[in-house]
PAKOL-677276 format. One line per field, with one value per residue (C-alpha): x, y, z; residue number from 1. Coordinates in nm, 2 decimals, decimal comma, padded with zeros to 4 digits. Layout:
c1: c(X  ...)
c2: c(Y  ...)
c3: c(Z  ...)
num: c(NUM  ...)
END
This chain:
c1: c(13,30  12,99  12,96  13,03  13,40  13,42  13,36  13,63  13,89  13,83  13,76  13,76  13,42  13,15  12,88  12,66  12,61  12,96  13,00  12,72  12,84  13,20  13,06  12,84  13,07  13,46  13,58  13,80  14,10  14,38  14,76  15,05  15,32  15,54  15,31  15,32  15,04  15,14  15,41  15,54  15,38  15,01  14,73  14,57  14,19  14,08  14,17  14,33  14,17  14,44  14,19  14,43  14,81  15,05  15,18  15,54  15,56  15,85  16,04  16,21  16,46  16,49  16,85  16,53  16,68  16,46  16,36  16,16  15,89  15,67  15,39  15,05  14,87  14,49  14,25  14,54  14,52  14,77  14,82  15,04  14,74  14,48  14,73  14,70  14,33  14,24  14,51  14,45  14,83  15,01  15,13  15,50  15,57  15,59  15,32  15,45  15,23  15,50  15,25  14,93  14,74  14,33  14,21  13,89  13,93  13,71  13,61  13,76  13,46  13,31  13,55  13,53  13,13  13,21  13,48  13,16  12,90  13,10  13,26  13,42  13,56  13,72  13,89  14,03  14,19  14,28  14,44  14,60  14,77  14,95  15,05  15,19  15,35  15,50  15,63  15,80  15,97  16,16  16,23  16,37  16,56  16,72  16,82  16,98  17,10  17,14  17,44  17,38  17,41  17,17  16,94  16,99  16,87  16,59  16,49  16,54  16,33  16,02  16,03  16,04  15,73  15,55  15,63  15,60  15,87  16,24  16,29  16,36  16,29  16,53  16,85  17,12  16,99  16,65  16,78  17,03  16,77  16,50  16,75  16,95  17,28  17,50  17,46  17,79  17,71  17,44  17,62  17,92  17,69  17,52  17,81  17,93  17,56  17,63  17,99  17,83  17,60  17,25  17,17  17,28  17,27  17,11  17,02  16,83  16,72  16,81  16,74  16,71  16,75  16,45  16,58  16,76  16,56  16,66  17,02  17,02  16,89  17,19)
c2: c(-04,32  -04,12  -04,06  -03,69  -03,77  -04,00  -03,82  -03,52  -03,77  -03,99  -03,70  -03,94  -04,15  -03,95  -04,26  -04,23  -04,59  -04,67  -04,39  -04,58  -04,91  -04,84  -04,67  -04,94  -05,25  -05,07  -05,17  -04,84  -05,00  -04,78  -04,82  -04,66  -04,48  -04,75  -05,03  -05,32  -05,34  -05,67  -05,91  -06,10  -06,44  -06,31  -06,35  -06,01  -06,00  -05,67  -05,38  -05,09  -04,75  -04,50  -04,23  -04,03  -04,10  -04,27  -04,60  -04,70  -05,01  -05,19  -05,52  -05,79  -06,05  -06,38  -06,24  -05,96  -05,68  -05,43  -05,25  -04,92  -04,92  -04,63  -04,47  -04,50  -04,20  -04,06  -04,17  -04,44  -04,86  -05,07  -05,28  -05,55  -05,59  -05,54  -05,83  -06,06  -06,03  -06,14  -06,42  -06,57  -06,54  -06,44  -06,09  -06,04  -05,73  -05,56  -05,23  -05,05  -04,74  -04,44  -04,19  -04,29  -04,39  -04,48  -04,69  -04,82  -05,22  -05,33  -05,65  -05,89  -06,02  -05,69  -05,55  -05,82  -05,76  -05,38  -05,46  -05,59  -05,37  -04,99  -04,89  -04,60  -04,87  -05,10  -04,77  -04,65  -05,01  -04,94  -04,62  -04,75  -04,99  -04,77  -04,54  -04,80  -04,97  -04,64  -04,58  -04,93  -04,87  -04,58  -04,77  -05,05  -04,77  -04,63  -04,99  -05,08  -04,73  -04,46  -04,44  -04,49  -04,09  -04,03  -04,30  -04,12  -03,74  -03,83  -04,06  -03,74  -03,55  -03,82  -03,85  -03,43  -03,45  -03,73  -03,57  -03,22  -03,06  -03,02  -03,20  -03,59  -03,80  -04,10  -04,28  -04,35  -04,76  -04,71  -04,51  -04,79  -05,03  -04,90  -04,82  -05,18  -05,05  -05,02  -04,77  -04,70  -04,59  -04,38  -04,18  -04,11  -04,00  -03,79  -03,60  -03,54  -03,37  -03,16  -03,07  -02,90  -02,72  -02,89  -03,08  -03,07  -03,34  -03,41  -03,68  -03,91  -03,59  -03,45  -03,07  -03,00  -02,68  -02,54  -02,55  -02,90  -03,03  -02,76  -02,82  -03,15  -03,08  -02,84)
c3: c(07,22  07,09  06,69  06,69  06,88  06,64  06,31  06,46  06,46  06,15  05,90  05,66  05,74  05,69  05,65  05,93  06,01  06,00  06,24  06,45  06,38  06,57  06,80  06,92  06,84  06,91  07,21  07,45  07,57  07,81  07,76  07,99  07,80  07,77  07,78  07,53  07,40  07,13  07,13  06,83  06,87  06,98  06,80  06,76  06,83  06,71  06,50  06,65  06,64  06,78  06,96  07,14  07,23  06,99  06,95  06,85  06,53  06,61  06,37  06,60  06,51  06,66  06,93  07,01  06,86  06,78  06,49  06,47  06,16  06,22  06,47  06,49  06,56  06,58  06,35  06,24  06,27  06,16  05,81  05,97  06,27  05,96  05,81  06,10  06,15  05,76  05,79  06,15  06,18  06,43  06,53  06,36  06,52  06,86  06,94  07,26  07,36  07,32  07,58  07,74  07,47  07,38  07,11  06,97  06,94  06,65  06,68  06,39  06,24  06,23  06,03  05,81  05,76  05,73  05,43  05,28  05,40  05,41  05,12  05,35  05,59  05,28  05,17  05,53  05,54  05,16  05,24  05,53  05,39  05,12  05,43  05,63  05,28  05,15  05,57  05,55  05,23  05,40  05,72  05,47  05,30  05,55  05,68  05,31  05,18  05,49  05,74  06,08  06,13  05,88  05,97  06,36  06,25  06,06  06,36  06,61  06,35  06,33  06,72  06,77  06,50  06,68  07,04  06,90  07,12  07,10  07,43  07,41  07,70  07,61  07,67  07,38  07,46  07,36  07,08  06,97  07,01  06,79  06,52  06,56  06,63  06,97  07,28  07,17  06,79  06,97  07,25  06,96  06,69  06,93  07,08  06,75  06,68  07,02  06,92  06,56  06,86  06,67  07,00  07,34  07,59  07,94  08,16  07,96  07,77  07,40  07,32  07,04  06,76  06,65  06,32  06,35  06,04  05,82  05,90  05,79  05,50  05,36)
num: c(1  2  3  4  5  6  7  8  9  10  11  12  13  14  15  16  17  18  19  20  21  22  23  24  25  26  27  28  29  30  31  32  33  34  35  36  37  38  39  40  41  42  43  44  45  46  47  48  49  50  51  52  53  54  55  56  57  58  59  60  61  62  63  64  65  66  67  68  69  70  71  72  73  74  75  76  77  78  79  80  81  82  83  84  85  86  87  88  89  90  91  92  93  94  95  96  97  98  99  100  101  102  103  104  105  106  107  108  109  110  111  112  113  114  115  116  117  118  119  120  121  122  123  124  125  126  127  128  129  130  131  132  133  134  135  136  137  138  139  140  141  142  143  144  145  146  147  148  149  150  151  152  153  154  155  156  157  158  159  160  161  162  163  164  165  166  167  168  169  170  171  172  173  174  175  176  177  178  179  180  181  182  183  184  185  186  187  188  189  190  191  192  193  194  195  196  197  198  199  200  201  202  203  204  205  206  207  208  209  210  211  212  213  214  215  216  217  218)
END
């Protein structure tokens, strides 16, 4: 990944010999949509630099049910991998690449000497950790204060955002699954969305109302 690529999709750094630095020490790694890219249990080895794609946080209990925190997209990394890295612990939660994704794996001991050397690196990790903290307070919101149909729109409206179209690719399992519920919960939440005409259902597809966010607001 060349330095001018680089600077278009972290804004934010402007140093020139950071920009050099992960240029010539970040690693490009390739991810399938759908791939799991870290499992709880694995030691994570680098830093990830989302470059293009996106890639879906997930929480996992010890039955395997699943939990979905929050996405990781360009010019993002990840506080709980940044967590890891500093600790030597092991991974606590599950990355799955949501579309074909790239990211730049920084090395852990370089960004260690680059929290010491750039003063723009120690602030992206800075300012990603308030993003990921304030994105975890909601998820842990929505757990302790939201119904299940709330929790379900706003999780249609995140994934329309993230996807940016009005066409969801998904079953009511994976659905149930990343919101720690039942398929059953799902498919009846959702036909009551289609009976008040705000979604309609396919095959493993959702459409959705252009202005489905603004009705579940009123």
């Amino acid at each position: 990944m060349n330095v001018e690529a680089l600077r278009q999709i972290l804004p934010n750094i402007t140093d020139p010999s950071l920009l050099k630095a992960l240029s010539e020490h970040g690693n490009i790694h390739e991810f399938q949509a759908g791939k799991v890219i870290t499992e709880p249990g694995q030691f994570i080895k680098m830093v990830p630099v989302v470059l293009e794609g996106a890639i879906k946080i997930l929480r996992m209990d010890e039955d395997g049910k699943e939990l979905f925190l929050y996405y990781l997209e360009p010019g993002e990394t990840c506080a709980l991998s940044l967590t890891c890295c500093s600790a030597s612990r092991p991974s606590e939660i599950k990355a799955v690449a949501e579309e074909n994704t790239v990211i730049l794996g920084v090395p852990i001991q370089k960004h260690e000497e680059w929290s010491d050397q750039f003063k723009q690196w120690k602030d992206f990790v800075s300012m990603t950790y308030q993003a990921r903290f304030q994105e975890m307070l909601v998820a842990l919101d929505a757990v302790a204060f939201k119904r299940m149909d709330e929790r379900l729109m706003r999780y249609i409206v995140t994934k329309m955002k993230q996807q940016k179209t009005n066409e969801l690719h998904t079953t009511h399992q994976e659905i149930a699954n990343e919101l720690g519920t039942s398929r059953e919960v799902i498919s009846r939440l959702l036909k009551q969305l289609e009976k008040k005409k705000w979604i309609e259902l396919g095959r493993n597809v959702i459409y959705i109302r252009d202005d489905f966010e603004e009705l579940i607001s009123n």
